[in-house]
Each structure stands twice: as C-alpha cells, then as structure tokens.
C-alpha positions in Angstrom: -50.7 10.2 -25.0 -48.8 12.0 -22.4 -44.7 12.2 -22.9 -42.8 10.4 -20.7 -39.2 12.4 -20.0 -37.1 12.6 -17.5 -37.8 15.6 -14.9 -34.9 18.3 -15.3 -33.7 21.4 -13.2 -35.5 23.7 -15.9 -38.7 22.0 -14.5 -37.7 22.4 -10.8 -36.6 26.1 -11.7 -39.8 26.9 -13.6 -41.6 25.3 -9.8 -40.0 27.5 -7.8 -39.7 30.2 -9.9 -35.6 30.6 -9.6 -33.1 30.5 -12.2 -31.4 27.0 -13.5 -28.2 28.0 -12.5 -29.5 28.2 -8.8 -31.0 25.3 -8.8 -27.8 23.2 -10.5 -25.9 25.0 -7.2 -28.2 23.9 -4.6 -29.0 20.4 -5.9 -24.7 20.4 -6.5 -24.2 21.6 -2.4 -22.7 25.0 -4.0 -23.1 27.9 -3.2 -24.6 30.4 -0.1 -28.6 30.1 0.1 -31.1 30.8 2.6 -32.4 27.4 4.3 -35.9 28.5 3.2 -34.7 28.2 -0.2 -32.9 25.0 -0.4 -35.6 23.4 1.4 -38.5 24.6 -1.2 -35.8 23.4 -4.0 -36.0 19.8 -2.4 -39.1 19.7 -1.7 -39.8 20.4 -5.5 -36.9 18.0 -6.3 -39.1 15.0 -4.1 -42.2 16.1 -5.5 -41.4 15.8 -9.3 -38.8 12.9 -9.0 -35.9 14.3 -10.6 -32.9 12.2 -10.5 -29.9 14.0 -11.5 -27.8 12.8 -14.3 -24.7 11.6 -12.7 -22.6 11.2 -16.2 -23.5 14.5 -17.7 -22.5 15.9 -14.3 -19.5 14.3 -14.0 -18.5 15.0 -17.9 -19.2 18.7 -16.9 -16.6 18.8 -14.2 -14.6 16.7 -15.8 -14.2 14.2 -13.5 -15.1 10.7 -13.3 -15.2 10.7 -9.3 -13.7 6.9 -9.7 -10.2 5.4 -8.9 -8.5 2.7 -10.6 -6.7 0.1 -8.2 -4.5 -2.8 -9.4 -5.4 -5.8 -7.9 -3.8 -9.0 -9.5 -1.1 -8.9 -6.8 -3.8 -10.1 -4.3 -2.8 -13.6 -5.9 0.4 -13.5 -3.6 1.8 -14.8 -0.4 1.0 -11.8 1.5 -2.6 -11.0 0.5 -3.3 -10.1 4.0 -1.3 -7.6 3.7 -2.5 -6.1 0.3 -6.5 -7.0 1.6 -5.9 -4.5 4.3 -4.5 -1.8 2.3 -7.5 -2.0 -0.1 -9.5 -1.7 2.7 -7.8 1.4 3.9 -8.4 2.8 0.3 -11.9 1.6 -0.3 -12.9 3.7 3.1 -10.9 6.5 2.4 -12.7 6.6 -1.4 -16.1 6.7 0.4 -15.3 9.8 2.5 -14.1 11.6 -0.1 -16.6 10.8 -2.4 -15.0 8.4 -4.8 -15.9 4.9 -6.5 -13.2 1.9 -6.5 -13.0 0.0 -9.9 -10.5 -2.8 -9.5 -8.5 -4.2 -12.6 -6.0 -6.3 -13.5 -2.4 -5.2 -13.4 -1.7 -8.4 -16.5 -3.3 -6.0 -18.8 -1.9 -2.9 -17.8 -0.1 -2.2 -21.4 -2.6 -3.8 -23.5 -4.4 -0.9 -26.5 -7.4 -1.3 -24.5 -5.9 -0.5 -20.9 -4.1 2.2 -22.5 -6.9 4.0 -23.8 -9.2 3.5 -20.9 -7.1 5.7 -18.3 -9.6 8.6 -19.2 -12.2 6.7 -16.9 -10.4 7.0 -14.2 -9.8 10.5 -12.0 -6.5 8.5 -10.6 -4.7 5.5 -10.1 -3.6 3.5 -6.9 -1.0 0.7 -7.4 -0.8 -1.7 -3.8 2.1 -3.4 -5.6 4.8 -2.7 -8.1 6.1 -4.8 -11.0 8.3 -4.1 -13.3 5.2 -4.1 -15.7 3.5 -1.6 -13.3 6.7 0.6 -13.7 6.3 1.3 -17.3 3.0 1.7 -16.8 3.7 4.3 -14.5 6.1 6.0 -16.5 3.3 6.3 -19.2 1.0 7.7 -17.2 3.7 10.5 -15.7 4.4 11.1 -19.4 0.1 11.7 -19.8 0.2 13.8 -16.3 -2.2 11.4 -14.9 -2.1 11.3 -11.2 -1.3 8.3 -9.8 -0.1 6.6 -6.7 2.2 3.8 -5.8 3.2 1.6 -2.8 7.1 1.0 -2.1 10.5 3.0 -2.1 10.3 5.7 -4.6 11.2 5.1 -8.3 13.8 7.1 -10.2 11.4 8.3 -12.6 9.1 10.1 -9.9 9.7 13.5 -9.1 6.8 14.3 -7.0 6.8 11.4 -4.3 3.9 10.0 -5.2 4.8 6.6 -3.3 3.3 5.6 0.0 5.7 3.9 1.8 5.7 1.7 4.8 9.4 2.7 5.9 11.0 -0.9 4.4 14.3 0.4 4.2 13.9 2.8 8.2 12.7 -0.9 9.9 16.0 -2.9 8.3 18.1 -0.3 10.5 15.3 -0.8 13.4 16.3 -4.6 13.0 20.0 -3.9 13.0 19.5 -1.4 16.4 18.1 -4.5 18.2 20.0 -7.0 17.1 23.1 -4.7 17.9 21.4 -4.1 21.4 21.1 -7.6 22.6 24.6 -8.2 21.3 23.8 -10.6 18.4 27.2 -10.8 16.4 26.2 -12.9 13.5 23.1 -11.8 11.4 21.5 -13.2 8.2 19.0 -10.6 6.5 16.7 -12.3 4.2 14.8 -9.4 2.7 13.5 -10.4 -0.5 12.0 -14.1 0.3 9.1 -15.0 -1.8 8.8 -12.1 -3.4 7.5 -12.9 -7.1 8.8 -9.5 -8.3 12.7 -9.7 -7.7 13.3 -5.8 -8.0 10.9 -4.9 -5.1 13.3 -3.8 -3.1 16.5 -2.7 -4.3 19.3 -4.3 -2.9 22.1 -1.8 -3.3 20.0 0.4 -0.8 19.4 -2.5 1.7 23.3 -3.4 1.6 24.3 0.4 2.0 22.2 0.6 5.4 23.9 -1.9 6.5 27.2 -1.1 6.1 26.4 2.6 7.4 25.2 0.2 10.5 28.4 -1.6 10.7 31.0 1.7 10.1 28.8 3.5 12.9 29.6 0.3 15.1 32.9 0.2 14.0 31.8 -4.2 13.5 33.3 -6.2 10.8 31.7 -6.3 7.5 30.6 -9.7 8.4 28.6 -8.7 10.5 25.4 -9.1 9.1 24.8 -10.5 5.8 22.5 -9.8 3.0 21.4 -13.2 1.2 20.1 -12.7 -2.2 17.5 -15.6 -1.8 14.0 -14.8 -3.6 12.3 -18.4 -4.2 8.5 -19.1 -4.9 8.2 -21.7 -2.2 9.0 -21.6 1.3 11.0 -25.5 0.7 13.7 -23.9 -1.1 14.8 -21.9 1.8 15.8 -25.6 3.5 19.5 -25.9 1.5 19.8 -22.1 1.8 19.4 -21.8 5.7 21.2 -25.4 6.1 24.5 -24.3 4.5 24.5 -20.9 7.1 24.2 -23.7 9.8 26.7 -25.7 8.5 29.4 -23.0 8.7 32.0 -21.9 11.0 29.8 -18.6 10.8 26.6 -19.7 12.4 24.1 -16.8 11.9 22.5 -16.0 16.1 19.9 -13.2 14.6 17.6 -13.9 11.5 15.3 -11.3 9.6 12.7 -12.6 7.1 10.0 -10.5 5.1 7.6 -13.3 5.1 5.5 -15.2 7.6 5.9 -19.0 5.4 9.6 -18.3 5.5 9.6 -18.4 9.5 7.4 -21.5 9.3 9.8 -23.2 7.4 12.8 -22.2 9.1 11.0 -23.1 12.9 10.5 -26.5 11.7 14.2 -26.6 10.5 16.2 -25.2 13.8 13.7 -27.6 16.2 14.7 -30.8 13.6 18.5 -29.3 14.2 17.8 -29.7 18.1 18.8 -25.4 17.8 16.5 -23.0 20.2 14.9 -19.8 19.4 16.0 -17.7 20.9 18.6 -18.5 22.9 20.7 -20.2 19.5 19.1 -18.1 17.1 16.9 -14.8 17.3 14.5 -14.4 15.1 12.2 -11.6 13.7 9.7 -10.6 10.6 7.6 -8.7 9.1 4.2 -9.0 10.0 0.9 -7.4 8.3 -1.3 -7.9 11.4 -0.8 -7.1 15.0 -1.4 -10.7 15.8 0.3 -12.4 13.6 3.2 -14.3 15.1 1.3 -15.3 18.0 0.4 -19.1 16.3 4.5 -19.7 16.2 6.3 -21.7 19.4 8.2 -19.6 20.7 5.3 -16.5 19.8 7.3 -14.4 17.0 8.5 -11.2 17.1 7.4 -8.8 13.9 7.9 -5.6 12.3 4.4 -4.6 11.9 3.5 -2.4 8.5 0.2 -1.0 9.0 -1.0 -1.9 5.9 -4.6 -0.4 6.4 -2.8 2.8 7.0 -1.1 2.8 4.1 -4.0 2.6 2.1 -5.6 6.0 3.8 -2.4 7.9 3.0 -2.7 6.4 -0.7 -6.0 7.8 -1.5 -4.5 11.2 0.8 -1.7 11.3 -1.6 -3.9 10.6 -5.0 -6.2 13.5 -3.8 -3.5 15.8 -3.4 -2.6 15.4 -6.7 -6.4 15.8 -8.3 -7.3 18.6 -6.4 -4.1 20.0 -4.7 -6.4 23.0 -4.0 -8.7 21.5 -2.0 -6.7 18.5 -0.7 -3.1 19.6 1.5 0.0 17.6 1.0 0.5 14.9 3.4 3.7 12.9 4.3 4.1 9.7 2.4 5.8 7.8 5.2 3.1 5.5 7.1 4.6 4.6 10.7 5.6 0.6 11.8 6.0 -0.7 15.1 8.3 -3.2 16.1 6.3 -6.2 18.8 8.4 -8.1 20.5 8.1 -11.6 21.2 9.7 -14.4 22.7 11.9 -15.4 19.3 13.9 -12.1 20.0 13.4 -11.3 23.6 16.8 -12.6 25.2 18.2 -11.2 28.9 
C-alpha cells in the first residue's frame, strides 16, 4: 500500500534538481532568482501539491504573523466609533500580512490570558481601562509590543499611543467659542464614559486656563464639569441647575452624541434656542453625524478609521522597526460646523 505523506520542499528540490534551501527562498518570496527558475519551482510546487506548513514556518521565524485586539469596549455608547477603528486595523493587518484575533479585555489578567501573549506578534488596545493599564504595564515589563488608543500613559516611554488629538480639539473648541465671543462655556468632557480616568482632568483644566491667561478672561470663563453618568437622563438636574444660575452657560461642549440628544430636548422644553441662546458642539465619529439634530449639529470629527491604520503603523514599527519607519502617532480631526454653533 502506497504511503500517504505530505509533499515537502526536499521532494520539490529533488524535482528540480536545486538545493532545499533554494527552494524554502523561492516558495518564502526571498531571495534573487532568475524567473526561469522560480517559475519551474512552481510549476513543481502545482504539480505535486505541496502545501506549505504555515506553523512550522511561522515557529521558524518566530513569529505568529497574528495581532491581538481588545474588543469588549465595543459594548459602549460610542461603538461607532470603536467599529471604525477596527476596521482601519483589520485593513491595515491584511496589507501587511497579519491575522486579527479579537478577545475580551474582562479577562485580560486572568493565568490563562497571561500565558497566551506568546500567540500573539502584538497587541492593539481601541480602549483603555484601568484594567487594560496594568495589563499594559505587564506586557512593557515582558517587552511585548503593543499599542494603545488615548493620551499617553506615564508608564510609556516609547509613545506607543495613537491618539486622536482629545486634548489639541478642547483648545480648537475654546478658539471658536472665543471667536464668536461666547463668554460663558460649560465643557462636559467625560459624559458617559464608563471608564472615569479616560481622560485626565488635570490636563483638560490646565488647557483651559492657559486659554483663559492668553485671553487675559476670568477664570470663569469656561467651566469644566466633572459629570461622567451611564445614562444620558442624569445629565437633566446637571444641565438644569447651569440654567438656573445667574451664570447661564451661551457655549456647550459634549463628548457624546446621546448627551446632545438629551440636552436638545431640554433647551426646546426651556423655550431656549440653539444657537442664538446656547451654542453647541460635540464630538462626532462620523462625518455625518449631527445632521439628524434640529438645528444640524456642529462636531469635532475623530477619524476613527484613521486611527486604526496608524495603530497597526505604530505596532509594526515596533515588531520590525527595521523594516517598518516610525510614524507620528497623532491622527488629524476636523472641526464641521453646523447650524448649533454657526452664529453672525
């Protein structure tokens, strides 16, 4: 009975008569060889069926040729945002050569996730936690490359973030505020946000009052509120107490599309208009959005799909800094304006 094994590249090199190390390089893209040559090896390669053995290859080089990406965080409010970053990822992957393996970010510090960063060539995190920092710091302790999105973290020293300039657009917000000679802001930066250390609020506060000393405006002038509920309804006493002052915010700045919903339906039940009471602008994670509100929204847009190319620019850099140049980390926004800020 005849033996039935796989075809290997000392069969191919016995059929054409070249050495096994010649015919690894050709079938691997390596290499300088005539085109008579490489075309005989594949020809051989068709004829006998060989199939090359993708996990000894990979085991050889040491490589897996597959990133990691945390995905839990899809769960949140803006998804649309974190979809089209893992869109910009999973096309960037593909041109470069790389799988995607999603995983959970709950289990990040489990024994089994721990051990398991072997399988991965790098990691991409879309979101931070404070459970994804430590997990970060671990794997900076195991010189594991890895990339996150957000301001930078103390503990990195080689910029691996990929940042959608949060903290450059709050000044951008200031400038046209300042501009159309709004005297009375409200900056609500952290609405909704599940993970109350996203964005560190010291930093926010000390771009503001740079703002305000440049401006030479009172300290007043715009204020930073340290509102961060899970639901959109609990913004309602929050905003209702501003509007109940003798200092009744003109500008508004929200981070979150649900937020502005809210707040719309609140200032038309107040009989207030947008934009002549109140101006209003937020970040928005699609060039569109903000069109559906009455009057159309103004947004910061983050391009999020952006951001995911640099990531996987970034995590390359780090695997094969060689082969791959270093990139900036800053991915650009663009402010649209709209009829809730557009006043004469």
């Amino acid at each position: 009975m005849k033996e039935n094994r796989a075809v290997t590249i000392y069969d191919i090199a016995k059929k054409t008569e070249l050495a096994p190390s010649t015919i690894s390089k050709i079938i691997n893209h390596k290499g300088n060889y005539p085109k008579e040559t490489i075309d005989r090896v594949f020809s051989v390669v068709d004829e006998l069926g060989y199939i090359p053995n993708i996990k000894a290859r990979r085991l050889a080089e040491k490589s897996t040729r597959t990133i990691g990406v945390s995905f839990s965080s899809l769960k949140y409010e803006n998804s649309t945002h974190l979809a089209n970053v893992l869109s910009g990822i999973i096309n960037k992957s593909f041109e470069y050569g790389y799988n995607i393996t999603l995983f959970n970010d709950s289990f990040l510090n489990t024994d089994e996730m721990l051990s398991k960063i072997h399988e991965f060539d790098g990691i991409i995190f879309p979101m931070v936690s404070s459970e994804i920092v430590e997990y970060m710091a671990f794997l900076d302790q195991k010189n594991k490359p890895f990339v996150y999105a957000g301001s930078k973290r103390l503990f990195d020293q080689k910029n691996r973030n990929f940042y959608g300039g949060y903290y450059n657009y709050i000044r951008t917000v200031l400038e046209i505020y300042y501009e159309k000679g709004r005297q009375r802001l409200v900056f609500f930066p952290q609405v909704l946000y599940n993970d109350f250390q996203k964005y560190n609020r010291h930093q926010l506060q000390a771009i503001i009052d740079s703002f305000t000393e440049e401006h030479d405006l009172s300290a007043n002038y715009c204020i930073l509120d340290k509102f961060a509920g899970e639901a959109a309804a609990e913004l309602i006493p929050v905003i209702d107490k501003y509007f109940n002052s003798e200092r009744r915010p003109d500008a508004l700045f929200f981070n979150s599309i649900p937020a502005c919903v809210t707040v719309y339906n609140y200032l038309q039940q107040q009989g207030l208009r947008i934009p002549q009471d109140v101006a209003i602008i937020c970040t928005g994670q699609t060039t569109t959005e903000g069109m559906e509100f009455s009057p159309t929204l103004s947004t910061i847009y983050v391009h999020a799909y952006e951001m995911g190319l640099r990531a996987m620019e970034l995590l390359m850099h780090q695997i094969n800094p060689e082969e791959y140049p270093a990139v900036d980390n800053n991915v650009p926004y663009t402010y649209i304006e709209r009829e809730s800020s557009k006043l004469e």
